[in-house]
PDB file of the backbone (N, CA, C, O) and the ligand in Angstrom, with CONECT records:
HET     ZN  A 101       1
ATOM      1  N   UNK A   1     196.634 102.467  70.016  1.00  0.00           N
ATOM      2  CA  UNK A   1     197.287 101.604  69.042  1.00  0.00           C
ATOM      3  C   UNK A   1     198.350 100.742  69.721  1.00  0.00           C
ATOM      4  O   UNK A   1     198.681  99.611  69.366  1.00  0.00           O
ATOM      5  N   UNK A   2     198.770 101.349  70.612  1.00  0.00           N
ATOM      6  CA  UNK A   2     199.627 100.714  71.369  1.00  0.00           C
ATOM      7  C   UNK A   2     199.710  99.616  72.058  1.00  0.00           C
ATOM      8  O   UNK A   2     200.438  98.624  72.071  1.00  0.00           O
ATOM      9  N   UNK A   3     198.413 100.177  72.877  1.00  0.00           N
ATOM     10  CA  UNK A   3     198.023  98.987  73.955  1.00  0.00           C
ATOM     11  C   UNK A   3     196.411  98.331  73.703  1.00  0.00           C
ATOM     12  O   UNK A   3     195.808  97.433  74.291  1.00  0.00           O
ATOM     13  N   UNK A   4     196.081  99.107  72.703  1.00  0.00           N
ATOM     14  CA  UNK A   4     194.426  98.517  71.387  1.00  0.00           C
ATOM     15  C   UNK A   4     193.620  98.708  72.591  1.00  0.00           C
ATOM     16  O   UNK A   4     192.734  97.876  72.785  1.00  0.00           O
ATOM     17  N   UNK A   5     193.779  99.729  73.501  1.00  0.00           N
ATOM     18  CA  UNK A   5     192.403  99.867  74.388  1.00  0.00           C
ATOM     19  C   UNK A   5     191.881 100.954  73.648  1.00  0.00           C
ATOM     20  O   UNK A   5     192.497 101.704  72.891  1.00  0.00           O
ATOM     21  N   UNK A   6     190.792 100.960  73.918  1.00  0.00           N
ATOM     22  CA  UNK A   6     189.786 102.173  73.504  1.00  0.00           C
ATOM     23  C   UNK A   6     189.794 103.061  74.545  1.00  0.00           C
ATOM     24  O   UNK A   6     189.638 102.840  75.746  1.00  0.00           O
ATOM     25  N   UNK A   7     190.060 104.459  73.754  1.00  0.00           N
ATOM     26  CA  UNK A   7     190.293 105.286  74.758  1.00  0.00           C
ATOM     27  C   UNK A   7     189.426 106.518  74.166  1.00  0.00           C
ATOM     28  O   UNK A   7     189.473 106.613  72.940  1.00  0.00           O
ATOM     29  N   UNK A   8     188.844 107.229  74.676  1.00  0.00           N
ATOM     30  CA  UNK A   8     187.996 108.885  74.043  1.00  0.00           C
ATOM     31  C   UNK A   8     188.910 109.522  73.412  1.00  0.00           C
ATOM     32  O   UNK A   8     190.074 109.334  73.768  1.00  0.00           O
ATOM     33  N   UNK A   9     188.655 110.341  72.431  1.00  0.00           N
ATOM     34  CA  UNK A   9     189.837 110.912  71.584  1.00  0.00           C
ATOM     35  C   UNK A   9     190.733 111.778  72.522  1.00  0.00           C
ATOM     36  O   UNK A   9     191.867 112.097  72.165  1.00  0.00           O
ATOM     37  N   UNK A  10     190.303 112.091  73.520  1.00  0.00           N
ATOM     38  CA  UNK A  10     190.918 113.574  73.906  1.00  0.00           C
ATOM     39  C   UNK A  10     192.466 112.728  74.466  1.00  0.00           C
ATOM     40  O   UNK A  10     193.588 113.203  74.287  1.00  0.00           O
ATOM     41  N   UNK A  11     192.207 111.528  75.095  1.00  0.00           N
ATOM     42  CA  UNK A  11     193.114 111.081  75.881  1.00  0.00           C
ATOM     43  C   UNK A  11     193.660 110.301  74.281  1.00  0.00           C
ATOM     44  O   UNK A  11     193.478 109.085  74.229  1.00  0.00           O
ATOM     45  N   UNK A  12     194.054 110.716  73.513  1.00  0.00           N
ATOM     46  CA  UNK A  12     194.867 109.768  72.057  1.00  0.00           C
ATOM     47  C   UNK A  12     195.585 111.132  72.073  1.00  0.00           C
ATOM     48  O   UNK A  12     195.351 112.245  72.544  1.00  0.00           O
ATOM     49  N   UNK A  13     196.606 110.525  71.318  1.00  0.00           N
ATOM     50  CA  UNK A  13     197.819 111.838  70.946  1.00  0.00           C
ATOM     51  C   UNK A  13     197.628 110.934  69.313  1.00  0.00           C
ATOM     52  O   UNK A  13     197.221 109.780  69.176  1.00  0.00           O
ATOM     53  N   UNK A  14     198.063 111.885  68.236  1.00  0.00           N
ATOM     54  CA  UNK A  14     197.957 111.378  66.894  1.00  0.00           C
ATOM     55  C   UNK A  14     199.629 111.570  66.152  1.00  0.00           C
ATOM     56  O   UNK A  14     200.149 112.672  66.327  1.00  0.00           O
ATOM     57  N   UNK A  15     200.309 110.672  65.471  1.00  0.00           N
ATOM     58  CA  UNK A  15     201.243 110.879  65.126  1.00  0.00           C
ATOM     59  C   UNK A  15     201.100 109.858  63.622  1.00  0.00           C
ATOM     60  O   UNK A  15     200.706 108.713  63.403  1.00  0.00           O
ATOM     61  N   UNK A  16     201.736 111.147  62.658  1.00  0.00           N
ATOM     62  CA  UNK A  16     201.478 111.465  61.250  1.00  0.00           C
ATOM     63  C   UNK A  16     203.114 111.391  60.803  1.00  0.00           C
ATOM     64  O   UNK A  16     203.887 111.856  61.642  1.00  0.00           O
ATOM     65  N   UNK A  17     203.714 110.846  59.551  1.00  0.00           N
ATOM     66  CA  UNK A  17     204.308 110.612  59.183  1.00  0.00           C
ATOM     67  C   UNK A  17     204.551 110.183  57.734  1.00  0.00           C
ATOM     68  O   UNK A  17     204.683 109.011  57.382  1.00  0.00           O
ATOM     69  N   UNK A  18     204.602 111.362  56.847  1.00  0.00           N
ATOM     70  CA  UNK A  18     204.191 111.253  55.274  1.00  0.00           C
ATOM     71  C   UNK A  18     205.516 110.051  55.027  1.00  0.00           C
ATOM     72  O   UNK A  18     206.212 109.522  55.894  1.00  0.00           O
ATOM     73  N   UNK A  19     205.550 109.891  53.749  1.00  0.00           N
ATOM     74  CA  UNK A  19     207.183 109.677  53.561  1.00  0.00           C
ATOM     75  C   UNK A  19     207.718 110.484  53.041  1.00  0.00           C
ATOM     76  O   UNK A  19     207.233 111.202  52.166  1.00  0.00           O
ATOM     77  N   UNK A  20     209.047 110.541  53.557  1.00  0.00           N
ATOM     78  CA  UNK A  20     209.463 111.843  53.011  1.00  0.00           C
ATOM     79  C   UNK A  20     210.213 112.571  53.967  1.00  0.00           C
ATOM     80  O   UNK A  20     211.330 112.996  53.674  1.00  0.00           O
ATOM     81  N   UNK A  21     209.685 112.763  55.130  1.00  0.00           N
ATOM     82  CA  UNK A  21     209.771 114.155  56.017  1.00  0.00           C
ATOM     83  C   UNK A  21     209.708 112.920  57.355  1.00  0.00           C
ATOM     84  O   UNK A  21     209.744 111.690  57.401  1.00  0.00           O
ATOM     85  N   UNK A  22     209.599 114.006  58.322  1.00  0.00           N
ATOM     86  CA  UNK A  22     210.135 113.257  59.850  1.00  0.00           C
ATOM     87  C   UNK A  22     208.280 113.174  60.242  1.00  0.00           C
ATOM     88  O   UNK A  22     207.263 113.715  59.808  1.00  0.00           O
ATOM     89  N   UNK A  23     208.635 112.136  61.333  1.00  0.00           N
ATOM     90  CA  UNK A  23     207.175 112.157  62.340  1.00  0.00           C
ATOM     91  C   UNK A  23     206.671 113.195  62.876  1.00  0.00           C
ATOM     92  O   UNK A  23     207.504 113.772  63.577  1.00  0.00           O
ATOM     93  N   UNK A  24     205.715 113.665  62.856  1.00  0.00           N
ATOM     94  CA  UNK A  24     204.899 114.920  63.503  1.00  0.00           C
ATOM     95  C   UNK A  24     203.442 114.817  64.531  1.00  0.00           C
ATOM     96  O   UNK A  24     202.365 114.549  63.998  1.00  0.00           O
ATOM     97  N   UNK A  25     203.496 114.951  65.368  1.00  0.00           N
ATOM     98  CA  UNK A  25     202.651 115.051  66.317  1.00  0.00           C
ATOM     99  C   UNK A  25     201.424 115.967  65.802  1.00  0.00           C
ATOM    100  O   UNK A  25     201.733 117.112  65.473  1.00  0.00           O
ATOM    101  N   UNK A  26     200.129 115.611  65.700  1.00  0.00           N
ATOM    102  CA  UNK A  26     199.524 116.340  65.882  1.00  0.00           C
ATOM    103  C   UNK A  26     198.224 116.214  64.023  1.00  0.00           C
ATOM    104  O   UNK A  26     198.376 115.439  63.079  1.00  0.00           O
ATOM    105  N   UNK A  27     197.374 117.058  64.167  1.00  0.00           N
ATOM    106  CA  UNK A  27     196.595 116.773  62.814  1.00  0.00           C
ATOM    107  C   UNK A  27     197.797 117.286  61.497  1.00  0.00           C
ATOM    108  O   UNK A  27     198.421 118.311  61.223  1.00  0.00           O
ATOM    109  N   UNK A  28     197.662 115.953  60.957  1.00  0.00           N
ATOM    110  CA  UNK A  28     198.437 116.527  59.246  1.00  0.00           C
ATOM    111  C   UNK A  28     197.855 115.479  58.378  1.00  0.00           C
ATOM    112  O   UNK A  28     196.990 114.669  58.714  1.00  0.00           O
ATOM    113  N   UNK A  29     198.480 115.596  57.116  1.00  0.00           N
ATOM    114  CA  UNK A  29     197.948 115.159  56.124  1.00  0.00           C
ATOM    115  C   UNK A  29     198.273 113.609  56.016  1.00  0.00           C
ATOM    116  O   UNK A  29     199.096 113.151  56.809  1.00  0.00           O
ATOM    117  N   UNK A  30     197.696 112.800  55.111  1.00  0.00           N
ATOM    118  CA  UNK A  30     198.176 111.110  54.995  1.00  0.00           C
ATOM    119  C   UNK A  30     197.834 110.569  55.934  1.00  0.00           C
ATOM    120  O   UNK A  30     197.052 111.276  56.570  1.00  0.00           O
ATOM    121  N   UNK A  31     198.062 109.429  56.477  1.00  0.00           N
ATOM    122  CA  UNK A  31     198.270 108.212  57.612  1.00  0.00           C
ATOM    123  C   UNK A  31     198.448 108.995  58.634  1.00  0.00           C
ATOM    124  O   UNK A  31     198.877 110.142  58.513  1.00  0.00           O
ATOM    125  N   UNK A  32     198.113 108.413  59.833  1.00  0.00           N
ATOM    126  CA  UNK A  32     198.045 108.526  61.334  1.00  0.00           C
ATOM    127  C   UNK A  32     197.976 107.452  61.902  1.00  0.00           C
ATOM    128  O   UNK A  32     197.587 106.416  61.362  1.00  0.00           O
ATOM    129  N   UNK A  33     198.409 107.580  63.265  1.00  0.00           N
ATOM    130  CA  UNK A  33     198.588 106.671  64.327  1.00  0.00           C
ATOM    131  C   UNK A  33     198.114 107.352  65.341  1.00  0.00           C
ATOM    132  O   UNK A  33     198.468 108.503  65.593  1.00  0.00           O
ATOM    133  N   UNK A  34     196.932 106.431  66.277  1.00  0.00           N
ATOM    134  CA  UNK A  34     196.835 106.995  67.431  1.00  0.00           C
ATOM    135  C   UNK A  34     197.608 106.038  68.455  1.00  0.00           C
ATOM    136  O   UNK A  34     197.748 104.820  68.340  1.00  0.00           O
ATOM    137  N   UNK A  35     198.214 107.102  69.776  1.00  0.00           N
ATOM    138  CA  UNK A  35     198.963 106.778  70.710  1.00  0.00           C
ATOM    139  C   UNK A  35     198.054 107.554  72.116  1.00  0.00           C
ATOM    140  O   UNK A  35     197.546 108.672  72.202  1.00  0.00           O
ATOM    141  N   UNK A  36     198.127 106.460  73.062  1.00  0.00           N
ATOM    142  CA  UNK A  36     197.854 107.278  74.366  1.00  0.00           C
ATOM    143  C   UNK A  36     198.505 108.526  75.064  1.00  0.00           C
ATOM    144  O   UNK A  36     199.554 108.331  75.678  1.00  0.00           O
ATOM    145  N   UNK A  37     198.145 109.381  75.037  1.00  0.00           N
ATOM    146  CA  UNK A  37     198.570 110.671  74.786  1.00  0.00           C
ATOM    147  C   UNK A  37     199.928 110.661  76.237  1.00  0.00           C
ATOM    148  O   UNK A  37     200.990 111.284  76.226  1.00  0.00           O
ATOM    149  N   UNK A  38     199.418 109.776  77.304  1.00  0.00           N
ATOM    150  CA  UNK A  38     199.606 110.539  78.575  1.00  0.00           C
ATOM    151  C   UNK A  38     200.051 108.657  79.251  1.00  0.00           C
ATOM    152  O   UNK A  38     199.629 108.114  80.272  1.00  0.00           O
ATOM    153  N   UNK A  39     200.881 108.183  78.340  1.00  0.00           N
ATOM    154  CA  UNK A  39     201.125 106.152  78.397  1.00  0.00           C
ATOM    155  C   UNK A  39     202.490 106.116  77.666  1.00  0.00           C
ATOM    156  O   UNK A  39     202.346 105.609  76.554  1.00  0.00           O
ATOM    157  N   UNK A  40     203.766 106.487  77.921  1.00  0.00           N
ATOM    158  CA  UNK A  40     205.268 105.850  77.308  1.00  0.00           C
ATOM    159  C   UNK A  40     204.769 104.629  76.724  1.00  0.00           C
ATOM    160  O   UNK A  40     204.788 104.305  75.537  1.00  0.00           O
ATOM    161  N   UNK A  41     204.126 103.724  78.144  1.00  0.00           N
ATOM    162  CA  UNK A  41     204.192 102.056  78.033  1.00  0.00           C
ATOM    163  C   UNK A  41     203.447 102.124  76.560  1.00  0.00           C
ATOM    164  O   UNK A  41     204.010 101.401  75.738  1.00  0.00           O
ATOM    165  N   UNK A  42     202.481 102.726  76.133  1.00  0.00           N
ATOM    166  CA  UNK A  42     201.385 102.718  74.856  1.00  0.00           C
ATOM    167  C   UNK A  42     202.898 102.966  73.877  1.00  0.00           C
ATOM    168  O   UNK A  42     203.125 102.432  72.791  1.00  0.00           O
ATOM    169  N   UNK A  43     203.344 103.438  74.242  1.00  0.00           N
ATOM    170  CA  UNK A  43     204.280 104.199  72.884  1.00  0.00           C
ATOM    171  C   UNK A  43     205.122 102.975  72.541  1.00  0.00           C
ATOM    172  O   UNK A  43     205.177 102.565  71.381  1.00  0.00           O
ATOM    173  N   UNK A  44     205.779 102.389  73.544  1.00  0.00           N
ATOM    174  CA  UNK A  44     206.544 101.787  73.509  1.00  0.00           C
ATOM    175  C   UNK A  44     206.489 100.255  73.116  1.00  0.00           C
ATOM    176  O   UNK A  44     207.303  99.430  72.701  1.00  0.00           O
ATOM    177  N   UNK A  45     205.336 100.265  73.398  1.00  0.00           N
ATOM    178  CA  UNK A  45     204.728  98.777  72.843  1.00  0.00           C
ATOM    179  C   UNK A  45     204.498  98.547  71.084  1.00  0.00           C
ATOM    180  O   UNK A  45     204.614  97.557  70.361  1.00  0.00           O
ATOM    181  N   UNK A  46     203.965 100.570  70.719  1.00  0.00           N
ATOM    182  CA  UNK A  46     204.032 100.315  69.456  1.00  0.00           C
ATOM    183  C   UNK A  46     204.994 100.261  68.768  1.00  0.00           C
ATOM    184  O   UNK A  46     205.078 100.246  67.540  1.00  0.00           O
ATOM    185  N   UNK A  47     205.940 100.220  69.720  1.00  0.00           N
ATOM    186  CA  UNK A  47     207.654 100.785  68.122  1.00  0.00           C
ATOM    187  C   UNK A  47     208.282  99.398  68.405  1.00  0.00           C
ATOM    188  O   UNK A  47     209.141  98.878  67.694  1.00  0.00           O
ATOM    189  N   UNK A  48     207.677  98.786  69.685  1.00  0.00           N
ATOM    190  CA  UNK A  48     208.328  97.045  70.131  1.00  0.00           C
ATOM    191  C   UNK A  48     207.887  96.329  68.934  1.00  0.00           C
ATOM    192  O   UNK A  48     208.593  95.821  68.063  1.00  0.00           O
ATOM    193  N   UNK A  49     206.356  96.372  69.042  1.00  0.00           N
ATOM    194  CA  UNK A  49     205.649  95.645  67.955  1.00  0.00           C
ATOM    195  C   UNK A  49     205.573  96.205  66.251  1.00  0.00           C
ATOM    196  O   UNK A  49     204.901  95.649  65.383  1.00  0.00           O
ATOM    197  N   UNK A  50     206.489  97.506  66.033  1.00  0.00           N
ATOM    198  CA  UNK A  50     206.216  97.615  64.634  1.00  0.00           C
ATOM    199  C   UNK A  50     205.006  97.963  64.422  1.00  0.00           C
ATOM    200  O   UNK A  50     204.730  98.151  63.238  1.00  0.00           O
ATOM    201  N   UNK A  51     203.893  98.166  65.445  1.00  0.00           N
ATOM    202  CA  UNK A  51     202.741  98.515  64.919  1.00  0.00           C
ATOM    203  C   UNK A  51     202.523  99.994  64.228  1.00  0.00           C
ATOM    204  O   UNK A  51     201.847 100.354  63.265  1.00  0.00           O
ATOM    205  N   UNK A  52     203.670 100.917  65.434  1.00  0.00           N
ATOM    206  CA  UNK A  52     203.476 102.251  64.335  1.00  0.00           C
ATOM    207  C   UNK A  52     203.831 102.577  62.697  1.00  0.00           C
ATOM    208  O   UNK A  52     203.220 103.281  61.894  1.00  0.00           O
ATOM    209  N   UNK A  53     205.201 101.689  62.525  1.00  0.00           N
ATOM    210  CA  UNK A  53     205.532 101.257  61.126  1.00  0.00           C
ATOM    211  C   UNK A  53     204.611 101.008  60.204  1.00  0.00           C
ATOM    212  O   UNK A  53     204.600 101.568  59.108  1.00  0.00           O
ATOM    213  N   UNK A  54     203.640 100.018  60.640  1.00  0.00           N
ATOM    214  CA  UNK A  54     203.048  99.664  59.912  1.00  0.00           C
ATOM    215  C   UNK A  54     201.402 100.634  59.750  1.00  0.00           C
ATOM    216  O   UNK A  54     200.602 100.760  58.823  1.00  0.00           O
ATOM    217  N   UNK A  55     201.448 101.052  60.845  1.00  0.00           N
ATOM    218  CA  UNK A  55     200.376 102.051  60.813  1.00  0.00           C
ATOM    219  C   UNK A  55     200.738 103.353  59.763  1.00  0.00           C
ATOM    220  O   UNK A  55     199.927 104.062  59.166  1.00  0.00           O
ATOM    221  N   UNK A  56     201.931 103.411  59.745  1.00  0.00           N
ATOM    222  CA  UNK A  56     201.981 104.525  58.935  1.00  0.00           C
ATOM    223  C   UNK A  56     202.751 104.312  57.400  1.00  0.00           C
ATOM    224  O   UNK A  56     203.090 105.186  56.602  1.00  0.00           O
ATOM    225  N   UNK A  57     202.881 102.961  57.308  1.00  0.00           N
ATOM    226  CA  UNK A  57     203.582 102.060  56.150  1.00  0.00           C
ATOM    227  C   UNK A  57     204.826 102.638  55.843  1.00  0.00           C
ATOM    228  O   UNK A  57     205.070 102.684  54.638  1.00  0.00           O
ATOM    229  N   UNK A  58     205.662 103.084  56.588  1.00  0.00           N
ATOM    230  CA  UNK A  58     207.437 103.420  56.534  1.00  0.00           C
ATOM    231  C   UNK A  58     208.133 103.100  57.341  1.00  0.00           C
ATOM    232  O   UNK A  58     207.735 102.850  58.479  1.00  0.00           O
ATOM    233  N   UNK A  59     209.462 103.015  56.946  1.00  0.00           N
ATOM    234  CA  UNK A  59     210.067 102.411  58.214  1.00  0.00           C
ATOM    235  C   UNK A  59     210.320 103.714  59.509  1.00  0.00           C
ATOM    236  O   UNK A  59     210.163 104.888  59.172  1.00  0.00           O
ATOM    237  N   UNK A  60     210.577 103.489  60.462  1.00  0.00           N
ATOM    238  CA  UNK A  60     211.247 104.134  61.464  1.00  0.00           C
ATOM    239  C   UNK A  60     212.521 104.321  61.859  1.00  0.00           C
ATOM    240  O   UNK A  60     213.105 103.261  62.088  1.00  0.00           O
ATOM    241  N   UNK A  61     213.159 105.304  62.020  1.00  0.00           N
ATOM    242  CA  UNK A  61     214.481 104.909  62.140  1.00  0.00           C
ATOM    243  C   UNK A  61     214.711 105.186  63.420  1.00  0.00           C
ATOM    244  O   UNK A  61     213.832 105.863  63.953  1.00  0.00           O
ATOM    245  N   UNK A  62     215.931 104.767  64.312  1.00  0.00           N
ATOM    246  CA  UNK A  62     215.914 105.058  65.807  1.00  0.00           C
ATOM    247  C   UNK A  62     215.904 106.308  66.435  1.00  0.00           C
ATOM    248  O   UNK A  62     215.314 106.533  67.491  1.00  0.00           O
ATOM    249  N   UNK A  63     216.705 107.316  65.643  1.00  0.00           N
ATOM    250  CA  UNK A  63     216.808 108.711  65.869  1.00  0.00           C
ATOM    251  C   UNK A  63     215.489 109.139  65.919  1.00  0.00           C
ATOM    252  O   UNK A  63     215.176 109.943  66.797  1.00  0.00           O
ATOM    253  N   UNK A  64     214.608 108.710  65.073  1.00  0.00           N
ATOM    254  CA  UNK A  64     212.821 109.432  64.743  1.00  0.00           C
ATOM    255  C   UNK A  64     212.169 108.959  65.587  1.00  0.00           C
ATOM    256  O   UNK A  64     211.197 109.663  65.864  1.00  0.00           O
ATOM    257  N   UNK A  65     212.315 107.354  66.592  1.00  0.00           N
ATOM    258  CA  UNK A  65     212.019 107.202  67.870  1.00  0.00           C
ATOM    259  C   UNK A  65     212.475 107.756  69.174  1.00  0.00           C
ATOM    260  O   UNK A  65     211.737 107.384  70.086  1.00  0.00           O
ATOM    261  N   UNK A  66     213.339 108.436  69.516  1.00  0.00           N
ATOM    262  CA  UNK A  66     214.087 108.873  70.258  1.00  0.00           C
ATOM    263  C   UNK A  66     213.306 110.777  70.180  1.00  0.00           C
ATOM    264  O   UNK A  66     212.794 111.411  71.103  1.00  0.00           O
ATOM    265  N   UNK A  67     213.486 111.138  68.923  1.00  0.00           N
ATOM    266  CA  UNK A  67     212.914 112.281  68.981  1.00  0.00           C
ATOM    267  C   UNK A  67     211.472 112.298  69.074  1.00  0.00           C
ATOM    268  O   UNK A  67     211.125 113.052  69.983  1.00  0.00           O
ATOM    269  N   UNK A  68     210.004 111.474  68.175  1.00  0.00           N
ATOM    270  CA  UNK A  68     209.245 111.379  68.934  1.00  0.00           C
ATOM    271  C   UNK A  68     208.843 111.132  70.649  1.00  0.00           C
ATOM    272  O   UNK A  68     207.924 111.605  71.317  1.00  0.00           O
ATOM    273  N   UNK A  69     209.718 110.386  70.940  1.00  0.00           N
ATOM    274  CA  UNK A  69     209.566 110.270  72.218  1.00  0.00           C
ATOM    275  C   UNK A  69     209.716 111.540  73.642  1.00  0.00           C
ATOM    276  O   UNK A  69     208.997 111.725  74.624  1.00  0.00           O
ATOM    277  N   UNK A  70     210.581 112.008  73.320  1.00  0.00           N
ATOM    278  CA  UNK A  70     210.666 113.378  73.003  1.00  0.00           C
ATOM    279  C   UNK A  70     210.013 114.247  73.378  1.00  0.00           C
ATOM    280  O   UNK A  70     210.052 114.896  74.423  1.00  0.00           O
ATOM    281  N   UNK A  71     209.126 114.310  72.186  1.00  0.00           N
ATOM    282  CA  UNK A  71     208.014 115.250  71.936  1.00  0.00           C
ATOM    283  C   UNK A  71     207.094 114.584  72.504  1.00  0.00           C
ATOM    284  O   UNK A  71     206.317 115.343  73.083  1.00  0.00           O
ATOM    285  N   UNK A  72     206.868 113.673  72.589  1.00  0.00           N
ATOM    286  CA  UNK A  72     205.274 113.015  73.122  1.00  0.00           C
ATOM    287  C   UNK A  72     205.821 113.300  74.561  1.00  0.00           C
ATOM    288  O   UNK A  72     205.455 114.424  74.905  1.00  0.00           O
ATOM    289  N   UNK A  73     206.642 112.617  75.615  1.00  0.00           N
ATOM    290  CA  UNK A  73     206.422 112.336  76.954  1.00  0.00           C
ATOM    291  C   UNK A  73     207.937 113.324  77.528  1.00  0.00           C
ATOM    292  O   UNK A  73     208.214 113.443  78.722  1.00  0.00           O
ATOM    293  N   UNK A  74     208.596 113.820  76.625  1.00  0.00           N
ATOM    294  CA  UNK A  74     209.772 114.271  77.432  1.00  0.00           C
ATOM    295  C   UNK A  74     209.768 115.646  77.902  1.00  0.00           C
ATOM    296  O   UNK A  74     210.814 116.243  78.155  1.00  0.00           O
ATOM    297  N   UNK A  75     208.225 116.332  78.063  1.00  0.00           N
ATOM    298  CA  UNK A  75     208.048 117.333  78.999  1.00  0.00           C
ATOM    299  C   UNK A  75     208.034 116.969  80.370  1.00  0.00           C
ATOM    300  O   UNK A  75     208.120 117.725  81.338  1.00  0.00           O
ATOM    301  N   UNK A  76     207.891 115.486  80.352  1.00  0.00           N
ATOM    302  CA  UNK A  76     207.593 115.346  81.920  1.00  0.00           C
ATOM    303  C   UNK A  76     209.056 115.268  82.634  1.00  0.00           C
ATOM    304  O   UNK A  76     208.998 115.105  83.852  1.00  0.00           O
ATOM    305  N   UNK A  77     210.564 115.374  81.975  1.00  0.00           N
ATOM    306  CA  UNK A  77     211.501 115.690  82.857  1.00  0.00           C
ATOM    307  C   UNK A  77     211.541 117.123  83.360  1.00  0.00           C
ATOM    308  O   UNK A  77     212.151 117.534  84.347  1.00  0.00           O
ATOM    309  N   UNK A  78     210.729 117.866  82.448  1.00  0.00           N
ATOM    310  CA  UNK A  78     210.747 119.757  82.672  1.00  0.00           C
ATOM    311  C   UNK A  78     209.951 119.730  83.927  1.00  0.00           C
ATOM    312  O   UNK A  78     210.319 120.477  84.834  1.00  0.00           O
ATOM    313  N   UNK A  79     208.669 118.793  84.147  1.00  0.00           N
ATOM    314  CA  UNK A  79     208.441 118.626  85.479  1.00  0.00           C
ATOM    315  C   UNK A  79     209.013 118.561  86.714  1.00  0.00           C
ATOM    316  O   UNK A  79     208.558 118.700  87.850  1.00  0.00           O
ATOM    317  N   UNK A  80     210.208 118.300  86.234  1.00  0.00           N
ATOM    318  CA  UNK A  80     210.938 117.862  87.771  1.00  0.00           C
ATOM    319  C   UNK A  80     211.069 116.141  87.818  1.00  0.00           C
ATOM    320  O   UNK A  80     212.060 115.713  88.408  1.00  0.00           O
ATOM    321  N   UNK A  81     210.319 115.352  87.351  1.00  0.00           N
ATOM    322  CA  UNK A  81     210.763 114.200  87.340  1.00  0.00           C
ATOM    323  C   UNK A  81     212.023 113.132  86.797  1.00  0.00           C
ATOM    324  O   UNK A  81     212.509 113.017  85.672  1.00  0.00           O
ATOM    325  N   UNK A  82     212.263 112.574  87.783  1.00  0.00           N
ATOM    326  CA  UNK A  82     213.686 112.194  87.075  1.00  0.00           C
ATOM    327  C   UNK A  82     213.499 110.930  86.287  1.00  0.00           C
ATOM    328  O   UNK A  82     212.644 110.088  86.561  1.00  0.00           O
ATOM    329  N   UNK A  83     214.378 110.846  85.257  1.00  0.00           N
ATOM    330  CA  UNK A  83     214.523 110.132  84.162  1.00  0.00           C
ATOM    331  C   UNK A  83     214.549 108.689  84.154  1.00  0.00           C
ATOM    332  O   UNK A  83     214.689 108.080  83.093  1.00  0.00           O
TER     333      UNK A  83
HETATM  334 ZN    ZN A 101     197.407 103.034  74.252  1.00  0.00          ZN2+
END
């Protein structure tokens, strides 16, 4: 969604976001967004462009970007990689 390449599902990460409640990674109920599971740049392009907003028809707020982000790619500082 990010970067509108076609990618096999395995390599998509899915992020769900009723209204109501916070963003959640993973299969849930309502609207979804697919994101390149294992691509910041994918992520980041969608919250540049509003595309996840609109993919999931609510707004975003910065804190709910910051914490998705997070959760999607911020195991890779537990790696050892620096920030
Ligand atoms: Zn992508």
């Amino acid at each position: 969604m990010g970067c509108r390449r076609i990618a096999p599902p395995a390599e998509l990460v899915r992020v769900a976001g009723p209204a109501g409640s916070g963003l959640a990674v993973g299969p849930g109920p309502g609207r979804g967004a697919w994101l390149c599971a294992d691509a910041p740049a994918c992520f980041e392009a969608a919250i540049r462009r509003h595309a996840l907003a609109r993919a999931l028809r609510r707004g975003i707020q910065a804190d709910e970007v910051d914490r998705l982000r997070a959760t999607l790619y911020g195991r890779r500082t537990a790696e050892g990689r620096p920030r």
